[in-house]
VOKOLFI-534235 format. One record per residue: chain; residue number from 1; x, y, z of N, C-alpha, C in turn. Coordinates in nm, 2 decimals. Last residue first. Example, Ala and Ser with C-alpha at 12.3 -4.5 7.8 and 13.67 -1.06 7.14 Angstrom:
A	2	1.28	-0.22	0.71	1.37	-0.11	0.71	1.29	0.00	0.79
A	1	1.32	-0.57	0.78	1.23	-0.45	0.78	1.32	-0.33	0.78
END
This chain:
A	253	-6.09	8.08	10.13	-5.99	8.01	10.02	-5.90	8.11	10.00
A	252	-6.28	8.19	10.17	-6.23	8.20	10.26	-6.07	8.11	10.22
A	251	-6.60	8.08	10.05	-6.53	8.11	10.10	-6.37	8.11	10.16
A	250	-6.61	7.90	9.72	-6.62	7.90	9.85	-6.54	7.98	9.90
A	249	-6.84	7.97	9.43	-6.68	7.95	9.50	-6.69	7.95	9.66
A	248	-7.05	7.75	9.31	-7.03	7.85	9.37	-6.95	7.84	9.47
A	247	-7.13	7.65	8.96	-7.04	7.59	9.12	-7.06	7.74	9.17
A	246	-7.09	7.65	8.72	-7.22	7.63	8.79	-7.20	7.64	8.91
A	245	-6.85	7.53	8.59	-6.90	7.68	8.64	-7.05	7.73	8.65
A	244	-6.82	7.27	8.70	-6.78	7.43	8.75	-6.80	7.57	8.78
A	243	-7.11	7.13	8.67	-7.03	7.18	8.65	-6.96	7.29	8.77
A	242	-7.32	6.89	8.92	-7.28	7.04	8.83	-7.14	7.02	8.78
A	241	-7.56	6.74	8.99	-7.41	6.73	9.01	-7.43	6.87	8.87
A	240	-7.79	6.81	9.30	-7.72	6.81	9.18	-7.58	6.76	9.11
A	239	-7.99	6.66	9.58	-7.84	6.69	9.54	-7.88	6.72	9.34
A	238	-8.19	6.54	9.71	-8.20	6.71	9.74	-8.08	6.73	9.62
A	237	-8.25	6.28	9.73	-8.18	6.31	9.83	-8.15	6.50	9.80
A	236	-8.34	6.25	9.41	-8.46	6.22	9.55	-8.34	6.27	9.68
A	235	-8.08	6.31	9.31	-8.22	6.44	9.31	-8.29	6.41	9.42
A	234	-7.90	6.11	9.32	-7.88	6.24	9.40	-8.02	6.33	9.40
A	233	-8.10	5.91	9.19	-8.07	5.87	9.34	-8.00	6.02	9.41
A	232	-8.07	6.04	8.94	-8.18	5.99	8.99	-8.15	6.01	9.17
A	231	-7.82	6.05	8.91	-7.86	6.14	8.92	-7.99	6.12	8.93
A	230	-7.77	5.75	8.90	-7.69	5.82	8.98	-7.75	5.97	9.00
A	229	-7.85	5.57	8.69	-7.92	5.60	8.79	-7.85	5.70	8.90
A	228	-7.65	5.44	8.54	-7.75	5.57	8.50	-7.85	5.60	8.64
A	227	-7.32	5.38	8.60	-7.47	5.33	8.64	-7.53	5.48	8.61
A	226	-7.07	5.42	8.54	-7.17	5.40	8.45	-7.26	5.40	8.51
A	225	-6.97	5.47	8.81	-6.97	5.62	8.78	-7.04	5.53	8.64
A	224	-6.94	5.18	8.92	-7.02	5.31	8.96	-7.02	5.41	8.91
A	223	-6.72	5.12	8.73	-6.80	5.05	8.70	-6.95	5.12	8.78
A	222	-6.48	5.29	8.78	-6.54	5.29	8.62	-6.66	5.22	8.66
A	221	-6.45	5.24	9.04	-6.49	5.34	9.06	-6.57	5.34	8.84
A	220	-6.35	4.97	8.99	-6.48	4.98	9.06	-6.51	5.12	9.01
A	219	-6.13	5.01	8.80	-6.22	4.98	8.74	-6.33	5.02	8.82
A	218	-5.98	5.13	8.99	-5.99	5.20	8.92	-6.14	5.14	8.86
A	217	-5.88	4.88	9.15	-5.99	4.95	9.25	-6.03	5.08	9.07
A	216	-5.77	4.73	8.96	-5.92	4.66	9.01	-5.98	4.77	9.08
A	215	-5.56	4.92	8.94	-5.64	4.83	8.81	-5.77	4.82	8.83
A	214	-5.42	4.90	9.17	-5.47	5.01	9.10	-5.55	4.97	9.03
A	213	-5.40	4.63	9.20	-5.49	4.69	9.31	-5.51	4.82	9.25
A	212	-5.20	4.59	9.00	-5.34	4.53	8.99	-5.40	4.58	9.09
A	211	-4.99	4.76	9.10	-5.03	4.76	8.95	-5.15	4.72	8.98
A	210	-4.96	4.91	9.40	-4.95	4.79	9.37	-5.02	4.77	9.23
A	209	-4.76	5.17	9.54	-4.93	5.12	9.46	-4.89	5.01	9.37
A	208	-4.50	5.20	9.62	-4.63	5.25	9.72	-4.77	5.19	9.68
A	207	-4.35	5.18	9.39	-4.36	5.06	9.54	-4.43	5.08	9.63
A	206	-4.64	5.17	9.17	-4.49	5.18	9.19	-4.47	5.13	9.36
A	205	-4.84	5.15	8.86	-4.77	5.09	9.00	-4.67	5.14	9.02
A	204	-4.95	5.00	8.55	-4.88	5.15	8.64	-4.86	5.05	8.78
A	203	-5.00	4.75	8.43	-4.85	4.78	8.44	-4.84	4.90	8.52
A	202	-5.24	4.74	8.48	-5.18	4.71	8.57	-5.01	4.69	8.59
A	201	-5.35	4.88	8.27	-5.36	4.98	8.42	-5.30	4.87	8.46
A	200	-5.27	4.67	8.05	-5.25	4.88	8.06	-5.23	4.94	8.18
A	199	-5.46	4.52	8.12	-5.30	4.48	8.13	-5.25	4.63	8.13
A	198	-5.74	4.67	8.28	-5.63	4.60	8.15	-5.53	4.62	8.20
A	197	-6.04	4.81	8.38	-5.93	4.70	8.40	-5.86	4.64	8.27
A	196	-6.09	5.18	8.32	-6.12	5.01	8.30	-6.00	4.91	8.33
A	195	-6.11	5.39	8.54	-6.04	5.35	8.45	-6.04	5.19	8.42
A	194	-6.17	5.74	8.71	-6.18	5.59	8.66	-6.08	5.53	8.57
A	193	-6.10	5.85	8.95	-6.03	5.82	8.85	-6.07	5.72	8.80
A	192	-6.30	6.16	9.10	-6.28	6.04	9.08	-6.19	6.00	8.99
A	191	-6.44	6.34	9.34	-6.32	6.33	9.28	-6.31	6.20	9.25
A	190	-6.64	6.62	9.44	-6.65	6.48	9.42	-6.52	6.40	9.34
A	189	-6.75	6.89	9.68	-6.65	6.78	9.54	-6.64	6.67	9.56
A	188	-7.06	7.05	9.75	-6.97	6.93	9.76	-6.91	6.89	9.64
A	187	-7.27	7.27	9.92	-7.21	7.20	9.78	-7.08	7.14	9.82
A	186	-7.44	7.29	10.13	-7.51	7.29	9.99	-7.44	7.25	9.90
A	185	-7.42	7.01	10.43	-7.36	7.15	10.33	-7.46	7.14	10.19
A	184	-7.50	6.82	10.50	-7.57	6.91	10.54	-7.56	7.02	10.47
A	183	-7.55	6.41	10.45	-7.47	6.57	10.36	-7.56	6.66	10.44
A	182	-7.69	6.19	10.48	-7.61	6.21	10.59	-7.50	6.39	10.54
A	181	-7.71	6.10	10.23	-7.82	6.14	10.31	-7.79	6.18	10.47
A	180	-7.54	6.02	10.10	-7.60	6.19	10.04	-7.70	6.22	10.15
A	179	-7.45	5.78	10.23	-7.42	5.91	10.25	-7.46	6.03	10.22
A	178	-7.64	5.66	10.14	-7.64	5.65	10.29	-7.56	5.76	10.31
A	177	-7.68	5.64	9.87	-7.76	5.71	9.88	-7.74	5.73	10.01
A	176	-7.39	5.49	9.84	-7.39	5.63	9.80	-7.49	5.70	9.86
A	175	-7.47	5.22	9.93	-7.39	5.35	10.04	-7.38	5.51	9.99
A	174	-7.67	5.19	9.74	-7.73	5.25	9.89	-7.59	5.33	9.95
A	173	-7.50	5.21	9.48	-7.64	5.26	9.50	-7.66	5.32	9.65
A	172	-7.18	5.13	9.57	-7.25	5.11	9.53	-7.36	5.20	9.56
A	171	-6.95	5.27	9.67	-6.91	5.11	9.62	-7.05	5.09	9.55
A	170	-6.85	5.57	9.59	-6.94	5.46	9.68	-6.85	5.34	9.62
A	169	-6.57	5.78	9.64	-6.59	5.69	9.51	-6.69	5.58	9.62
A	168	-6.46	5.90	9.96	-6.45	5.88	9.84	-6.57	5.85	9.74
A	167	-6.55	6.01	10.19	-6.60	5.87	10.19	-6.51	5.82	10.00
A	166	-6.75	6.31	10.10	-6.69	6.20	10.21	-6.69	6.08	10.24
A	165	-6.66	6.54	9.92	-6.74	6.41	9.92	-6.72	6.38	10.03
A	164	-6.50	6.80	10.04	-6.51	6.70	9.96	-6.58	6.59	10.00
A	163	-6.48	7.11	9.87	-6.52	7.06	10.01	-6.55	6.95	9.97
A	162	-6.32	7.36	9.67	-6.29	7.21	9.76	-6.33	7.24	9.91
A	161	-6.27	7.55	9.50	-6.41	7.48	9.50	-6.39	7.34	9.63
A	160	-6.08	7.71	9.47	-6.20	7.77	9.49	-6.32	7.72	9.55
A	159	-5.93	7.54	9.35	-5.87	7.54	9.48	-6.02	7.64	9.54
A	158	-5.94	7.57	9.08	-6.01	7.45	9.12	-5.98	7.48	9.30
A	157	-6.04	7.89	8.89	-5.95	7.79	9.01	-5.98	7.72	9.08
A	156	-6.13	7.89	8.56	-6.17	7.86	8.68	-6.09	7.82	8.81
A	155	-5.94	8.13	8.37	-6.00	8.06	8.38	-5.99	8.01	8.55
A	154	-5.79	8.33	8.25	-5.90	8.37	8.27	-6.01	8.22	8.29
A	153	-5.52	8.32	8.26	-5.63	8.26	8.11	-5.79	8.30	8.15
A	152	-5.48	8.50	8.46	-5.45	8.57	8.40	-5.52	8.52	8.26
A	151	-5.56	8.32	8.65	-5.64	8.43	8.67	-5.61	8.49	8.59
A	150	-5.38	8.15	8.65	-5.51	8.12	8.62	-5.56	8.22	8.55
A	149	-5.15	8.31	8.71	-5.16	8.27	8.60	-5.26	8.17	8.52
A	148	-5.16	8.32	9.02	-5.15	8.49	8.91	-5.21	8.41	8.70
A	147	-5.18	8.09	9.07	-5.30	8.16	9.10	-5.32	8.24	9.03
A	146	-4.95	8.00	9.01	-5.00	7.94	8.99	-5.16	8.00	8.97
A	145	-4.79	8.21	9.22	-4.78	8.22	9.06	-4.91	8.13	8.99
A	144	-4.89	8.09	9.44	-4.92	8.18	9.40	-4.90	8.26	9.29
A	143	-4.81	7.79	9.44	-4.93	7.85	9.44	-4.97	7.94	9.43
A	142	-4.55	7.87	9.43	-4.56	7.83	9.33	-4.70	7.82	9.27
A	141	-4.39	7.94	9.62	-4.41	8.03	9.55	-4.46	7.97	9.44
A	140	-4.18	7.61	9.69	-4.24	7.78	9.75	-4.24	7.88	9.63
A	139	-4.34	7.33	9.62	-4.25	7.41	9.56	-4.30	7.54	9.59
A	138	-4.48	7.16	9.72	-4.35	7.10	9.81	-4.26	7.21	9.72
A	137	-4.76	7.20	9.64	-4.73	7.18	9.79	-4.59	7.18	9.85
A	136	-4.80	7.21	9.38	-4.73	7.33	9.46	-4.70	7.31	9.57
A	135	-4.80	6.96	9.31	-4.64	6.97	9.34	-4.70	7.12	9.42
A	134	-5.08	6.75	9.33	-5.03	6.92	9.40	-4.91	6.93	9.43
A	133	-5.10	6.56	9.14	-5.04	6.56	9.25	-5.00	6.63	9.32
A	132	-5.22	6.79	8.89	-5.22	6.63	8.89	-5.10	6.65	9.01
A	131	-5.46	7.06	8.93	-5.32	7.02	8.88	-5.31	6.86	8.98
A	130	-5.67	7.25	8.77	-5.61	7.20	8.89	-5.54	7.11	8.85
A	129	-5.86	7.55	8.57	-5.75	7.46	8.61	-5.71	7.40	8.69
A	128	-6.15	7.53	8.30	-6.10	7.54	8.48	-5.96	7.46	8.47
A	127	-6.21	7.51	8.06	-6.27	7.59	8.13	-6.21	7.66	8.32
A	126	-6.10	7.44	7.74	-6.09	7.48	7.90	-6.14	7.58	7.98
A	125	-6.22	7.27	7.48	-6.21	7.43	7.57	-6.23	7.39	7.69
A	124	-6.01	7.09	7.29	-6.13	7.14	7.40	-6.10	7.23	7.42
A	123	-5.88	7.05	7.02	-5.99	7.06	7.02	-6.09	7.09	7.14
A	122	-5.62	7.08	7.05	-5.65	6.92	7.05	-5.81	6.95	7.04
A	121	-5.56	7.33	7.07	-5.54	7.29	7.01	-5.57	7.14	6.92
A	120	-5.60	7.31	7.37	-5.70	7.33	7.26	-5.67	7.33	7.15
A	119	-5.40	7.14	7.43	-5.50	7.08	7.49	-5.60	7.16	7.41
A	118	-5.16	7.30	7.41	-5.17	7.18	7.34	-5.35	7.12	7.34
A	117	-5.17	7.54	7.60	-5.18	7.55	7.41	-5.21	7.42	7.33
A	116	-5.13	7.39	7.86	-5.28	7.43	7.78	-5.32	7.48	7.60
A	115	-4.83	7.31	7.78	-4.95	7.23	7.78	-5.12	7.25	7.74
A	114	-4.75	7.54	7.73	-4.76	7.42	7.63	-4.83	7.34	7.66
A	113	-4.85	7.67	7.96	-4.84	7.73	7.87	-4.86	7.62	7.74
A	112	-4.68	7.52	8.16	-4.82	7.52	8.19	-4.85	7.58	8.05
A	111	-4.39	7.53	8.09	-4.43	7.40	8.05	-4.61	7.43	8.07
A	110	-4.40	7.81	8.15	-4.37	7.76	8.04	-4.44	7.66	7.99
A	109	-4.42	7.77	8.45	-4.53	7.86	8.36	-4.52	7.83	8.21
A	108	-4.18	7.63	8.47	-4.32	7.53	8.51	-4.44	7.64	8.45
A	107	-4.03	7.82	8.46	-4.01	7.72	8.34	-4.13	7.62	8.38
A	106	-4.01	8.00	8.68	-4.07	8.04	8.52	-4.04	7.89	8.42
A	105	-3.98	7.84	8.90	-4.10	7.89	8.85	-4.12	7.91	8.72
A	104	-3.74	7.56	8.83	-3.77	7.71	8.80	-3.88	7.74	8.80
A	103	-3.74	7.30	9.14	-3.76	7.35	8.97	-3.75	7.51	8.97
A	102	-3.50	7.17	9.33	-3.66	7.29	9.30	-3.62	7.29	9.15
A	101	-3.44	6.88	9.44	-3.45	6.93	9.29	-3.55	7.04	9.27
A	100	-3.56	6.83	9.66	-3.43	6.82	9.67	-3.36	6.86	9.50
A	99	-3.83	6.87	9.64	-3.80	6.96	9.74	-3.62	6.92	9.74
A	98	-3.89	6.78	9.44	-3.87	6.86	9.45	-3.82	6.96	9.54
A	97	-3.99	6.48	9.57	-3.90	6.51	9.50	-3.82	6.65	9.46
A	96	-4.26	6.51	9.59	-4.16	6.56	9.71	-4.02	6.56	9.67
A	95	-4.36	6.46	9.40	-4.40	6.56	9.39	-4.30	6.60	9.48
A	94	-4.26	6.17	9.17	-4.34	6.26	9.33	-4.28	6.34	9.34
A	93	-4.10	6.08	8.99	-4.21	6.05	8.98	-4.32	6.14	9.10
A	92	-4.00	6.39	8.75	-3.95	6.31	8.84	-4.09	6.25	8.89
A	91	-4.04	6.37	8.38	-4.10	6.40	8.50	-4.05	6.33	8.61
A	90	-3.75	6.26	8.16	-3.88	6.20	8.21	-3.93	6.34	8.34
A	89	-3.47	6.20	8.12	-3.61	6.30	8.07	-3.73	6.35	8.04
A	88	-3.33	6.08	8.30	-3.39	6.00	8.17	-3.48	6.09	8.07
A	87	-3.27	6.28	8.48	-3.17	6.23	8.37	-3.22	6.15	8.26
A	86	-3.61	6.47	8.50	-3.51	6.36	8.60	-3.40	6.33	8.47
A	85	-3.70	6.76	8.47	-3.68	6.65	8.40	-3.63	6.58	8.49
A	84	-3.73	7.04	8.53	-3.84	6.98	8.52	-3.83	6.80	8.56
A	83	-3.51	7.21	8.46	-3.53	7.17	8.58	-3.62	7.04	8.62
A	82	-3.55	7.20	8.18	-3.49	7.14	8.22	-3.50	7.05	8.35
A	81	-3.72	7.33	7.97	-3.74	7.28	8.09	-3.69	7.22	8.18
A	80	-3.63	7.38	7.71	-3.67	7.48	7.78	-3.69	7.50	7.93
A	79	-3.53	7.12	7.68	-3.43	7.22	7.63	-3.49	7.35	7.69
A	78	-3.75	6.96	7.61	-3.66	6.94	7.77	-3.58	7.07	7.75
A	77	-4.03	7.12	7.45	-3.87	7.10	7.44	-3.82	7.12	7.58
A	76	-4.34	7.11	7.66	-4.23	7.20	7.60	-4.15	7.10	7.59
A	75	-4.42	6.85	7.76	-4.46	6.89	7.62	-4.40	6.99	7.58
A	74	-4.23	6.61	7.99	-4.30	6.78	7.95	-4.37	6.79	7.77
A	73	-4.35	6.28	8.01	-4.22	6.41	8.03	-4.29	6.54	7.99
A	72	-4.41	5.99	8.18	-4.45	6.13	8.06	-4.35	6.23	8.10
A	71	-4.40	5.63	8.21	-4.39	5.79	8.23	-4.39	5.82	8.16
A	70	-4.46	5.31	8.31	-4.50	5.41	8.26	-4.50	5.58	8.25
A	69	-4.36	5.17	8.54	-4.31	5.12	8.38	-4.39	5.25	8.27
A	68	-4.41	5.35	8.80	-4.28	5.29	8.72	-4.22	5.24	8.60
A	67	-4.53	5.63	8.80	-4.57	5.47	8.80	-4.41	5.47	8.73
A	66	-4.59	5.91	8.78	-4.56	5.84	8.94	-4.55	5.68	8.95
A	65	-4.44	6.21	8.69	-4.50	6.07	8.63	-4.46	6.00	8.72
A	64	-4.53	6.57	8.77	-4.51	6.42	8.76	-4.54	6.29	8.68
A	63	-4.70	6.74	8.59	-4.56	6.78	8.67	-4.48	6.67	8.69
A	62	-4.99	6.88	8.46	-4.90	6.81	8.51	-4.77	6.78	8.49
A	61	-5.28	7.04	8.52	-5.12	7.10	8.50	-5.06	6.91	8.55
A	60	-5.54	6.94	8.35	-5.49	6.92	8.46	-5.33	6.93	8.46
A	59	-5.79	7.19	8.25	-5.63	7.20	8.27	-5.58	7.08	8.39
A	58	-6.14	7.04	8.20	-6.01	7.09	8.27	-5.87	7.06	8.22
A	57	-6.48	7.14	8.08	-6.27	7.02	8.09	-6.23	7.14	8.15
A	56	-6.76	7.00	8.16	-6.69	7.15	8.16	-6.53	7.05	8.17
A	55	-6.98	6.90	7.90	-6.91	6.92	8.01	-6.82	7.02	8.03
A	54	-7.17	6.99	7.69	-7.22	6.96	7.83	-7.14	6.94	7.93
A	53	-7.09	6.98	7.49	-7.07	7.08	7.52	-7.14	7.09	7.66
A	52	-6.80	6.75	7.35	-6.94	6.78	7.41	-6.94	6.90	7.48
A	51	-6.63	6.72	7.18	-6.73	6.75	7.10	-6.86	6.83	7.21
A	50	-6.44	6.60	7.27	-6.40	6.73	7.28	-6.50	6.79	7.21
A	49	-6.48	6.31	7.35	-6.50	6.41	7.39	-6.55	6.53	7.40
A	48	-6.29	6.15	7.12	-6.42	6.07	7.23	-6.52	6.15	7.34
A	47	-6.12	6.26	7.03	-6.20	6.24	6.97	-6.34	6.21	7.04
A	46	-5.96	6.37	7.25	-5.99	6.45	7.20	-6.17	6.38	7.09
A	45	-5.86	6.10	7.34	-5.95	6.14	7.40	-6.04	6.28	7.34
A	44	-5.69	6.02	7.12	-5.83	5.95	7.11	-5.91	6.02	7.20
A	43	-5.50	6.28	7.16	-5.60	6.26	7.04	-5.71	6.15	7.05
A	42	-5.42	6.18	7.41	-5.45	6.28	7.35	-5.56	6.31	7.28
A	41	-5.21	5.98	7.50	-5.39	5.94	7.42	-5.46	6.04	7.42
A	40	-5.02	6.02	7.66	-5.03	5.95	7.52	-5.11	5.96	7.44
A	39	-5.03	6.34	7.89	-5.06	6.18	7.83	-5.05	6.13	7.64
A	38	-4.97	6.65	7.89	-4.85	6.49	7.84	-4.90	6.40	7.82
A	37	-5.20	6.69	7.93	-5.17	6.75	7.78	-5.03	6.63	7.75
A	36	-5.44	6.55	8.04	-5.36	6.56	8.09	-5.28	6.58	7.98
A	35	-5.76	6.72	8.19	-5.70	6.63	8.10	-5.57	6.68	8.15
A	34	-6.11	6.63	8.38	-5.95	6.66	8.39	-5.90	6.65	8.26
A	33	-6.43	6.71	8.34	-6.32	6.61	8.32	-6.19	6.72	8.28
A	32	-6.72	6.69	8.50	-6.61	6.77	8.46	-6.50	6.70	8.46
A	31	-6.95	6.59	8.53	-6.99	6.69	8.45	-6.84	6.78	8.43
A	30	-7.06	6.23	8.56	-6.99	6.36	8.57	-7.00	6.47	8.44
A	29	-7.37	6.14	8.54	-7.31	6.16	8.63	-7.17	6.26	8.63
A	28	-7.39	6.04	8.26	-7.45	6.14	8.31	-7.39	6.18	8.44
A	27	-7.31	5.83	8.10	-7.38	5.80	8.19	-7.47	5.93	8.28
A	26	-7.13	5.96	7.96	-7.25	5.93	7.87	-7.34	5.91	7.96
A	25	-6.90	5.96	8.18	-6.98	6.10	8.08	-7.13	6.04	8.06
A	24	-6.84	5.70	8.17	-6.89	5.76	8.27	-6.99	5.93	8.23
A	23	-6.73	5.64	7.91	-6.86	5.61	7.95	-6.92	5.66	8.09
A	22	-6.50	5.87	7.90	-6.62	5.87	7.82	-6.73	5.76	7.85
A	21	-6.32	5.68	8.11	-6.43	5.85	8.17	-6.52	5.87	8.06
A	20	-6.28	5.46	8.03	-6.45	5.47	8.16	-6.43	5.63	8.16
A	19	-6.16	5.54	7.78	-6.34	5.46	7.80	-6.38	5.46	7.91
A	18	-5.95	5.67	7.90	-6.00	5.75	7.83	-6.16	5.65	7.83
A	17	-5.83	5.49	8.07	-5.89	5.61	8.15	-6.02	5.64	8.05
A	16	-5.77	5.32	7.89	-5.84	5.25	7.96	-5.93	5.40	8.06
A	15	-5.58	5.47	7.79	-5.65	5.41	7.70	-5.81	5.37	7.79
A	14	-5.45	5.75	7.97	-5.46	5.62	7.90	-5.52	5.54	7.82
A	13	-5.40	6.01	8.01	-5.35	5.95	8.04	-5.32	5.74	8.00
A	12	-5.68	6.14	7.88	-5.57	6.12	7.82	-5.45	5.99	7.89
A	11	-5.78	6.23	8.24	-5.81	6.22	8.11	-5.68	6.21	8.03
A	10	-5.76	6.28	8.51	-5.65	6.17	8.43	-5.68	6.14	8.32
A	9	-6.05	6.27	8.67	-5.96	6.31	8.62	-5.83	6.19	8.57
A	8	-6.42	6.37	8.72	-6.27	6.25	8.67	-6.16	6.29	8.58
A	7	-6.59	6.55	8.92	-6.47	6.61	8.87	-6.42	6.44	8.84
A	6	-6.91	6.69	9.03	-6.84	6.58	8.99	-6.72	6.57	8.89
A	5	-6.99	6.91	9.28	-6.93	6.90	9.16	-6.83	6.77	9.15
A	4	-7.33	6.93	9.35	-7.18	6.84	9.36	-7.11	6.84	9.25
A	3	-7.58	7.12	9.54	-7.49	7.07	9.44	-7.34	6.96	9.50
A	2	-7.92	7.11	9.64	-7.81	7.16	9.68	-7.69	7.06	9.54
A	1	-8.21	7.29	9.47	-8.12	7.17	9.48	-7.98	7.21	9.53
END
């Protein structure tokens, strides 16, 4: 069977994340969920979760808060992190932001630190790490600290594994099965956010994403990733969905 690693991420982040990714779980279809040690909902997602030993979690390092009526700040003391913070003490909301505010490497190791100490603490084991809006992208040297300090928890590097679905999140049964059937490679990422429709998700937004078009397209993807039929419809087309660390690293990364 050729593979897919199915990855939803933004665990914790909200209420609404936390039920379509635990019904998406139950559904079978994914096998590896993100979390986010700043989010709010922590502990419900720990509860709804951290029990299973069928999935593989993730470190999702996060750096930003990108919606407007809703932000998160570091989980180290601002007092450690400064750089980190915008004046309200908040995470700045994008990533490019930094390029007019670098942060300190060593205080983004810090904040990575509290974070993942928080996250088992909270009851899961982490298995792999990748990070919510790739700031390394806009901060020099940061991917490769980032690399030294996977490799040092001794955990999975998500940058290892990226060849991606195509096409996003289906809309439904056939386009999904119209694509698996058009796949040549053996293994493929799959990347999703689900998240049930509420007043909750439609307060995020900001001037680039519009609150309720986040909401409604989140739900869709919550409402495809429940269907139990999903790993039916990958097997007849050759496909797995796997974990991580079931994955096999790719080249040349």
């Amino acid at each position: 069977m050729r593979r897919i690693i199915t990855r939803a991420d933004d665990y914790a982040s909200s209420r609404s994340a936390n039920a379509a990714i635990a019904r998406s779980v139950d559904a079978g279809f994914i096998k590896n969920v993100s979390i986010m040690a700043p989010g709010p909902y922590l502990a419900e997602a720990a509860q709804l979760l951290a029990h299973r030993k069928d999935i593989c979690f993730g470190f999702h390092m996060t750096l930003n808060a990108e919606w407007d009526n809703v932000r998160w700040g570091p989980v180290a003391a601002k007092e450690q992190v400064p750089s980190l913070v915008d004046r309200a003490g908040y995470f700045y909301q994008d990533p490019i932001l930094f390029r007019d505010h670098p942060p300190s490497l060593q205080e983004i190791i810090v904040e990575c630190e509290a974070q993942l100490d928080k996250l088992t603490a909270a009851g899961f084991k982490i298995s792999y790490a990748d990070s919510h809006m790739l700031p390394e992208r806009f901060i020099p040297g940061l991917q490769e600290e980032l690399d030294r300090w996977i490799e040092a928890k001794g955990l999975i590097n998500h940058r290892d594994y990226y060849n991606f679905f195509p096409g996003g999140v289906p809309d439904g049964a056939d386009s999904f099965e119209r694509v698996l059937s058009g796949l040549t490679e053996d293994q493929y990422f799959f990347l999703s956010h689900p998240a049930l429709y509420s007043e909750e998700m439609v307060q995020c937004g900001n001037a680039q994403v519009d609150g309720e078009e986040l909401a409604r397209g989140r739900n869709e993807e919550a409402s495809f990733l429940a269907r139990e039929d999903l790993n039916e419809i990958s097997e007849r087309r050759g496909f797995r969905a796997i974990r991580y660390d079931e994955a096999v690293p790719l080249s040349g990364v």
